[in-house]
C-alpha distance (Angstrom), angle and dihedral (degrees) to the residues before:
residue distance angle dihedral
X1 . . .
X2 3.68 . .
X3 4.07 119.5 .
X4 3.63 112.2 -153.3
X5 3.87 111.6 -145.2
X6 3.53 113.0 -119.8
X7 3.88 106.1 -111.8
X8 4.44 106.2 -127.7
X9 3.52 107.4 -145.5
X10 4.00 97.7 -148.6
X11 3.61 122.7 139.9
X12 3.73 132.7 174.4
X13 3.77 127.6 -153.7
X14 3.56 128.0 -113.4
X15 3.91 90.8 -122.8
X16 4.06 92.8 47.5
X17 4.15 86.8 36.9
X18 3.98 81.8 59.5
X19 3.47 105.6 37.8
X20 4.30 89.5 45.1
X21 3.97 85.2 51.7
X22 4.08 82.7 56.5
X23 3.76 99.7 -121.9
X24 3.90 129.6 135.1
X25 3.95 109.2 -131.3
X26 3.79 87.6 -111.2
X27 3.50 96.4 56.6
X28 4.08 91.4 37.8
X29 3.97 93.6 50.7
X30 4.33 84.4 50.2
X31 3.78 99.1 55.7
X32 4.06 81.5 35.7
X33 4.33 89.1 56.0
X34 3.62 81.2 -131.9
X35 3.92 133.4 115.2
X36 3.45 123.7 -98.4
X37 3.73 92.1 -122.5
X38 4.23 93.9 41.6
X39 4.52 81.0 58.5
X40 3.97 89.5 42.9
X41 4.03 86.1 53.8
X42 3.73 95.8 47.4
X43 3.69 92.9 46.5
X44 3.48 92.1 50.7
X45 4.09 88.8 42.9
X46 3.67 130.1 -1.0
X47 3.77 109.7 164.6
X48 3.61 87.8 122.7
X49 3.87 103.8 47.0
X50 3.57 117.1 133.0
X51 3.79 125.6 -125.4
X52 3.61 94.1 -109.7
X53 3.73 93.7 53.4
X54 3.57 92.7 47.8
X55 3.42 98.1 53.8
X56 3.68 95.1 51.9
X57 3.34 89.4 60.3
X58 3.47 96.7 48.6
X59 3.69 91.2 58.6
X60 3.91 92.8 40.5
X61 3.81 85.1 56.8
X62 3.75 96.5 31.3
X63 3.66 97.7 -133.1
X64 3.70 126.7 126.9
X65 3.80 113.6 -102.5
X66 3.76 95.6 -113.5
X67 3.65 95.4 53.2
X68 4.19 86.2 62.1
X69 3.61 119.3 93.0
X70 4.13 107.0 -129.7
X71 3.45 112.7 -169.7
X72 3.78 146.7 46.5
X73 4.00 105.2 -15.9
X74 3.89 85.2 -150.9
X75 3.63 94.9 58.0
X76 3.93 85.1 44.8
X77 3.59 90.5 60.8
X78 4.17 98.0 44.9
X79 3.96 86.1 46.1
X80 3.89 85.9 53.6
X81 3.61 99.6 42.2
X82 3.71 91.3 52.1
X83 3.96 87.7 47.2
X84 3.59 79.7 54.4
X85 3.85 100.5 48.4
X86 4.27 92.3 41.1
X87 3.71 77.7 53.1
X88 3.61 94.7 62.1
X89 3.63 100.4 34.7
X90 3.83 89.8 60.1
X91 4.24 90.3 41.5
X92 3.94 87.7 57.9
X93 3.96 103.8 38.9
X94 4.26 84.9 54.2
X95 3.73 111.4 14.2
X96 3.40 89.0 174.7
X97 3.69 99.8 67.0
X98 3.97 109.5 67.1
X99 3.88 93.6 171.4
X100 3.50 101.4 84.6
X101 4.04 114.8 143.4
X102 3.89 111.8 -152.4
């Protein structure tokens, strides 16, 4: 029989990856060879960020690619509020059943 892991859905943005790994942006952007401003940008959006860049910080933060949120941190937060909000919805309409999976 073959058990298929259940895929977690938990992502971390590049601002919180940074500020977790306990580095300023000025001192993450150095050991990055980057700007200051160029890490501020892709924190704030990094649709476009190449593989090379991303992996660097994924090894500067020691965190697995996958587990970093690339993209637009706004549209990170209205995906996660409306995680939150489903969330709820579901929790009041059966508040018996806690094992929902959004």
């Amino acid at each position: 029989m073959i058990v298929k892991e259940k895929k977690l859905d938990v992502f971390i943005t590049l601002e919180a990856a940074r500020k977790n790994s306990g580095y300023s942006q000025k001192e993450a952007a150095k050991m990055l060879d980057m700007h200051y401003q160029t890490l501020a940008a892709l924190e704030k959006d990094s649709s476009n960020i190449s593989i090379t860049e991303a992996s660097k910080l994924s090894q500067l933060y020691q965190l697995p690619k996958n587990m970093l949120f690339f993209g637009n941190r706004n549209e990170f937060i209205r995906k996660l509020r409306l995680k939150e909000t489903n969330k709820h919805l579901l929790e009041r309409n059966d508040p018996h059943e806690s094992n929902y999976t959004i």
